[in-house]
MILO-352310 format. One record per atom (N, C-alpha, C): residue number from 1; atom name; x, y, z. Coordinates in nm, 4 decimals, padded with zeros to 6 digits, always signed. Layout:
<sites>
<NUM CA <X Y Z>>
...
</sites>
This chain:
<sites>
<1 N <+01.7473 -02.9202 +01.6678>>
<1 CA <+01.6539 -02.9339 +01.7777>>
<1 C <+01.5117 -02.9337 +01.7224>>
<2 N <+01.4262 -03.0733 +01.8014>>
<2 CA <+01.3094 -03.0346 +01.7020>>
<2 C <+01.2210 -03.0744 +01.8170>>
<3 N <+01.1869 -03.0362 +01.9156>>
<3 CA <+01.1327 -03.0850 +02.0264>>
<3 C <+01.1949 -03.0247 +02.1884>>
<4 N <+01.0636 -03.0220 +02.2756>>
<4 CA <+01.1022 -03.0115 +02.3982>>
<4 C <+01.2032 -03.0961 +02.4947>>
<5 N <+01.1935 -03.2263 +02.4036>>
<5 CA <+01.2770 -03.2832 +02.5106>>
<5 C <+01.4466 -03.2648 +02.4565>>
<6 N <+01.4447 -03.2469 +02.3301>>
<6 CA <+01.5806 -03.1940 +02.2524>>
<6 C <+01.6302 -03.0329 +02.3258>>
<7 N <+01.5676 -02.9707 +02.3388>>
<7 CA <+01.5845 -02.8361 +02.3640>>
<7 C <+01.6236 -02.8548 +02.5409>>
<8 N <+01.5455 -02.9201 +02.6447>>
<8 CA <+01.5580 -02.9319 +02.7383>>
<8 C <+01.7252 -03.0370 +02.7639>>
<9 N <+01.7487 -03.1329 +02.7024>>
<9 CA <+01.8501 -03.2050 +02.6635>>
<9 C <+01.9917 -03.1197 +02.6599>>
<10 N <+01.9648 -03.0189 +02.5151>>
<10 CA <+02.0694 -02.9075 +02.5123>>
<10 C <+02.1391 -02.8145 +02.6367>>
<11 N <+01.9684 -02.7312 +02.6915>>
<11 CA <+01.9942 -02.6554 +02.8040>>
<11 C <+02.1152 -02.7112 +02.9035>>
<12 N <+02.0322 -02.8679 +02.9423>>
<12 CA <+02.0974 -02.9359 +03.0653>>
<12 C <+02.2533 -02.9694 +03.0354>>
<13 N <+02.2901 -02.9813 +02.9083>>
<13 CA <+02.4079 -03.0228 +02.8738>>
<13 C <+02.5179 -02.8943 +02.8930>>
<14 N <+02.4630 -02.8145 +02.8539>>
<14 CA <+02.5485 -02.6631 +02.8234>>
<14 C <+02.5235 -02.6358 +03.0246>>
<15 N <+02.4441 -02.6394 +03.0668>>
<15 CA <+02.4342 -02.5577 +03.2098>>
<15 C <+02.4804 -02.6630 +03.3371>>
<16 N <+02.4544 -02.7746 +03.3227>>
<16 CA <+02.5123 -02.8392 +03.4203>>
<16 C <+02.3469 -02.8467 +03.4959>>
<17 N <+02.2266 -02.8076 +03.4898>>
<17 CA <+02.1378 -02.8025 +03.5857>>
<17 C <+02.0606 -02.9516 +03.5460>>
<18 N <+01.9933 -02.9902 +03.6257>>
<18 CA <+01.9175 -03.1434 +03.6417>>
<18 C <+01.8399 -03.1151 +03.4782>>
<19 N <+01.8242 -03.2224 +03.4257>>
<19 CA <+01.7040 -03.2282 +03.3322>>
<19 C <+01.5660 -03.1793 +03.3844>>
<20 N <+01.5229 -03.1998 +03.5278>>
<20 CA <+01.3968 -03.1659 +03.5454>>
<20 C <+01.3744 -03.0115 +03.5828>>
<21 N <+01.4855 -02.9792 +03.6235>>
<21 CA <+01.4725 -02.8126 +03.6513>>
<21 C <+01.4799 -02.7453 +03.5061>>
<22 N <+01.5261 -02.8173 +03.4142>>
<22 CA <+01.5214 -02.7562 +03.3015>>
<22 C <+01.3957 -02.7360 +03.2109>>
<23 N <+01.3330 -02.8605 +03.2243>>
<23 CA <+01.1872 -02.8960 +03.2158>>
<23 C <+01.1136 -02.8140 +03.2871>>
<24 N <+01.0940 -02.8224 +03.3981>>
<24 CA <+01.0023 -02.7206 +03.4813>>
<24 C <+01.0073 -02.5671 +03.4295>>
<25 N <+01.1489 -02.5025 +03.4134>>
<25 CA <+01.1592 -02.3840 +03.3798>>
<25 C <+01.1135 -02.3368 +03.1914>>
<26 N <+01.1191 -02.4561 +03.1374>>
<26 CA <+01.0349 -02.4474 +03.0147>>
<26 C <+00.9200 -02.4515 +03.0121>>
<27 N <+00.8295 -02.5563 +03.0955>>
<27 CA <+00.7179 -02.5572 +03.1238>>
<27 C <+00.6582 -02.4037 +03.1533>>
<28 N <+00.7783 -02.3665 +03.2493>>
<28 CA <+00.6577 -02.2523 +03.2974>>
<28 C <+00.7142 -02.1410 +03.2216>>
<29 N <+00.8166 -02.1199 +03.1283>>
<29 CA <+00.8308 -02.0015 +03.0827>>
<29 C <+00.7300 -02.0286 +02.9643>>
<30 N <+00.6970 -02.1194 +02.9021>>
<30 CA <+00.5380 -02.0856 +02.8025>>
<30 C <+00.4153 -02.1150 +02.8725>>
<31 N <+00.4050 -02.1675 +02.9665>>
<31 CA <+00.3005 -02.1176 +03.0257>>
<31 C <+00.2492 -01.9769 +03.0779>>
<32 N <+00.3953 -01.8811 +03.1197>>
<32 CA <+00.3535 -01.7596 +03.0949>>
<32 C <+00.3374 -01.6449 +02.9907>>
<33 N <+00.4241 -01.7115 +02.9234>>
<33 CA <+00.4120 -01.6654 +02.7463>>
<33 C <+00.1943 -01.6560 +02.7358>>
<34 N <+00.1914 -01.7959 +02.7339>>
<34 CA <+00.0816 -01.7878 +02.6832>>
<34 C <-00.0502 -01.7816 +02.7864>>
<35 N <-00.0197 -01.6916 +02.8994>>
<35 CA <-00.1721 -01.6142 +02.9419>>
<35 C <-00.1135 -01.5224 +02.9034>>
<36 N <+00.0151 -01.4444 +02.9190>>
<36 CA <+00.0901 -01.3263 +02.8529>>
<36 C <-00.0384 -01.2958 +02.7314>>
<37 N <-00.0280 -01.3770 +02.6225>>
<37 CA <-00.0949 -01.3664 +02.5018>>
<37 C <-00.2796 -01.3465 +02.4770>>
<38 N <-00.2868 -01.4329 +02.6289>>
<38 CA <-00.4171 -01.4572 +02.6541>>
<38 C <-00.4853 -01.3416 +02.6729>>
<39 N <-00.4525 -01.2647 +02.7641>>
<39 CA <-00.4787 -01.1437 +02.7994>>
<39 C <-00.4713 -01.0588 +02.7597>>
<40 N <-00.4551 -01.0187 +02.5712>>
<40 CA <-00.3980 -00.9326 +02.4998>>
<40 C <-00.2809 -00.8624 +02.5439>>
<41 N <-00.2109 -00.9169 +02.5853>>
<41 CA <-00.0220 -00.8173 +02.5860>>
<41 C <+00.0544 -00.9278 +02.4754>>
<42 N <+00.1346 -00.7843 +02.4581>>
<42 CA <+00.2471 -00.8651 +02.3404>>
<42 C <+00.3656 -00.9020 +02.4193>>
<43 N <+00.4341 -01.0149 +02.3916>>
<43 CA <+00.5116 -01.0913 +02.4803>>
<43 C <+00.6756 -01.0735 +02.3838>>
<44 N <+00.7667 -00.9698 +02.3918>>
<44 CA <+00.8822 -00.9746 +02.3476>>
<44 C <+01.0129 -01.0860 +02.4401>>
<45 N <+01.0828 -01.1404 +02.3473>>
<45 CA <+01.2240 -01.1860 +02.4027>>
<45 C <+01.3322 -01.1602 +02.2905>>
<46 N <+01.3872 -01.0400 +02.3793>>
<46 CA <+01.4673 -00.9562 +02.3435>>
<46 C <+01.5389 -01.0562 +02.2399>>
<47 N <+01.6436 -01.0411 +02.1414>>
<47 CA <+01.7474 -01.0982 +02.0526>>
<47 C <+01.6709 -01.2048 +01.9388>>
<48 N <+01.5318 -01.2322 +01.9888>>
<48 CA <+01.5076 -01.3414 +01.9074>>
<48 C <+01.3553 -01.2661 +01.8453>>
<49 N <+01.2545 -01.2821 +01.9126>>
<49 CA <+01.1634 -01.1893 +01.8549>>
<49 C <+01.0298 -01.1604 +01.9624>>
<50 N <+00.8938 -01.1053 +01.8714>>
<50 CA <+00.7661 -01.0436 +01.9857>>
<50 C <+00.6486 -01.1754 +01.9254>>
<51 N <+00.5987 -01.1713 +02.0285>>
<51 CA <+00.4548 -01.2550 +02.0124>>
<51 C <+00.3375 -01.1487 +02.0040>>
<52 N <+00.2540 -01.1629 +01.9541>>
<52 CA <+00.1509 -01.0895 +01.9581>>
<52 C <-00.0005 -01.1583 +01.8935>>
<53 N <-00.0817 -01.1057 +01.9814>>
<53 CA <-00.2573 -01.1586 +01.9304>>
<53 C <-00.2861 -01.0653 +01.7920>>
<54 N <-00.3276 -01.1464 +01.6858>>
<54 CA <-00.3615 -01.0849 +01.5741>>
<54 C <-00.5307 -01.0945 +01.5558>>
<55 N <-00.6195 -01.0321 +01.5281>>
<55 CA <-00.7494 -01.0563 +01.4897>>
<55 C <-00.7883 -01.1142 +01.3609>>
<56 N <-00.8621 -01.1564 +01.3379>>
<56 CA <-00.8945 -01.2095 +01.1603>>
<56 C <-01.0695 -01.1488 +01.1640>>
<57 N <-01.0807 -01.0572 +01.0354>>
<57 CA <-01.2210 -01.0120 +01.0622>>
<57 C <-01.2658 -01.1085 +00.9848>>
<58 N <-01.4308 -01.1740 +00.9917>>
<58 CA <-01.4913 -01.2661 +00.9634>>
<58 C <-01.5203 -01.2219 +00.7948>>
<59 N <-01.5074 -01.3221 +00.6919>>
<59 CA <-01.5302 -01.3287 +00.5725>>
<59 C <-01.6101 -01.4461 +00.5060>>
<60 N <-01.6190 -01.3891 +00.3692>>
<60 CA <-01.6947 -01.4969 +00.3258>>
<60 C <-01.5942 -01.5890 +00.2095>>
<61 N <-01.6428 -01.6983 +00.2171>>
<61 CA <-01.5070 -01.8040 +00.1763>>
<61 C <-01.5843 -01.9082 +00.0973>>
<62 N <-01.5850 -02.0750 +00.0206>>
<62 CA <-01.6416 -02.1389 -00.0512>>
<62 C <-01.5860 -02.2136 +00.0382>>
<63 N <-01.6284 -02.3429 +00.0105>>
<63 CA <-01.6477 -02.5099 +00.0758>>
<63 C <-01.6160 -02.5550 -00.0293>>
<64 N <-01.4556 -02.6179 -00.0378>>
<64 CA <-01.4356 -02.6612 -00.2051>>
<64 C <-01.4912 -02.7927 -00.2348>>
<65 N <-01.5619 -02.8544 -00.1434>>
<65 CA <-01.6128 -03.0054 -00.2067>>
<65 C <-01.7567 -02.9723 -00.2431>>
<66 N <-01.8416 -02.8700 -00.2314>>
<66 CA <-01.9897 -02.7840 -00.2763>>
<66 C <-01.9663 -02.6568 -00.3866>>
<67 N <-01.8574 -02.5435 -00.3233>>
<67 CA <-01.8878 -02.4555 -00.4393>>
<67 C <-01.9523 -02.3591 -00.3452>>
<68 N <-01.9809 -02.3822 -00.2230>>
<68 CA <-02.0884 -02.3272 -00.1558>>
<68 C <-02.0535 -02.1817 -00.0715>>
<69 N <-02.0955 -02.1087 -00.0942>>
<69 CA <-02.0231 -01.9708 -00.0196>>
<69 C <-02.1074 -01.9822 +00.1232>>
<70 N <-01.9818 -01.9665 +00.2296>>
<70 CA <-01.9675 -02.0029 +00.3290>>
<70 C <-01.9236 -01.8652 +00.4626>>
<71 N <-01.9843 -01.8197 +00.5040>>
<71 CA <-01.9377 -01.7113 +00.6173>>
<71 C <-01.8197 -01.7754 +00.7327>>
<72 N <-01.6950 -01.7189 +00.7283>>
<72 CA <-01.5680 -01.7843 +00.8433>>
<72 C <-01.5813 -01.6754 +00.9214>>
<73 N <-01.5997 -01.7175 +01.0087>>
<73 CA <-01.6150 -01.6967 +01.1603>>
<73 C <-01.4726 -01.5769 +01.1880>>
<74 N <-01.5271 -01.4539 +01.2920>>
<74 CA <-01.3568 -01.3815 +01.3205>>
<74 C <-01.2892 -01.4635 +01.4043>>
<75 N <-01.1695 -01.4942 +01.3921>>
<75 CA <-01.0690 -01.5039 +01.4928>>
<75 C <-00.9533 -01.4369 +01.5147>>
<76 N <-00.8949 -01.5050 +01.6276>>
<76 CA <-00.7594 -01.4597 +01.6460>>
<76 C <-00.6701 -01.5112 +01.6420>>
<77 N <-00.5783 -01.5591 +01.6171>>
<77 CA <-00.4387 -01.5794 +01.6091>>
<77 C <-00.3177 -01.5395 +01.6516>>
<78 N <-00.1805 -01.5938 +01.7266>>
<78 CA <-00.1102 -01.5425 +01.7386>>
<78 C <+00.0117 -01.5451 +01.6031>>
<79 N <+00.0996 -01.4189 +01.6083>>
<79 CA <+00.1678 -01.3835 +01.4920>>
<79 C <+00.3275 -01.3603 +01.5727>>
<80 N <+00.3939 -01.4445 +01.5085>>
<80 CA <+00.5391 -01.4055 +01.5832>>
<80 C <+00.6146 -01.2989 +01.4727>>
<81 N <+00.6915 -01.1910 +01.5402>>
<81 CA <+00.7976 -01.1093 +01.4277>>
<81 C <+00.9320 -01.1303 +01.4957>>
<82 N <+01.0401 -01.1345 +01.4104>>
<82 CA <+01.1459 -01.2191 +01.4404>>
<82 C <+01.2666 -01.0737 +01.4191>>
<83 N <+01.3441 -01.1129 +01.5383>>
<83 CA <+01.4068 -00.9614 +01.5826>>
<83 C <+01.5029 -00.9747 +01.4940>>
<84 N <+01.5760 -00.8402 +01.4848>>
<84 CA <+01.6664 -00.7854 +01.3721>>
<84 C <+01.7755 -00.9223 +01.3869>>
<85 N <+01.7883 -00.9691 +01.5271>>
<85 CA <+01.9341 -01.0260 +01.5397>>
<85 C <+01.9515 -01.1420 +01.4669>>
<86 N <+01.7624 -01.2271 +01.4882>>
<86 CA <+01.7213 -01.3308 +01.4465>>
<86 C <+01.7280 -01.3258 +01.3211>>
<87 N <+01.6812 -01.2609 +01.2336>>
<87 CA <+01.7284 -01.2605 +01.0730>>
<87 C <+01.8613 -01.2181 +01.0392>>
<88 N <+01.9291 -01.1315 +01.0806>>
<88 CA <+02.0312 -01.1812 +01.0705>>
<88 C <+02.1085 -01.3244 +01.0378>>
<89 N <+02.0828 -01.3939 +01.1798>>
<89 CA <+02.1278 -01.5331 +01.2041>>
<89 C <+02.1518 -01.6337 +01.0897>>
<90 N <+01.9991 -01.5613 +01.0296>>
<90 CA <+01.9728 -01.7134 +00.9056>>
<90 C <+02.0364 -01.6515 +00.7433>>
</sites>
């Protein structure tokens, strides 16, 4: 599976439900994932793994086509950790 419409494809095949209800319910389960994230909460699904907002404190870095030392900006990022069951798996 390497895509939404593969994953939505699967669902509908295994459940019997329309392609578009399957769609819709993907749509909106990361759409709430991600104000979930937005809002600083960490977003777990149980068996597989947690989402969480990571910070990056601002550093100083080079511009490799100058040489030039360069201040990077803080950000944030999200960081997934992958549940016991999930490593397992692989």
């Amino acid at each position: 599976m390497a895509g939404k419409a593969d994953i939505v494809d699967r669902i509908a095949d295994l459940t019997g439900f329309p392609k578009t209800q399957v769609a819709l319910s993907y749509d909106t389960l990361f759409e709430l994932v991600g104000e979930a994230l937005a809002v600083g909460e960490k977003v777990s699904v149980p068996n597989f793994g947690a989402f969480q907002i990571s910070e990056r404190a601002a550093r100083q870095g080079r511009n490799p086509a100058t040489g030039e030392t360069i201040t990077i900006r803080a950000s944030k990022t999200v960081r997934f950790k992958p549940s016991k069951n999930l490593k397992d798996q692989m």
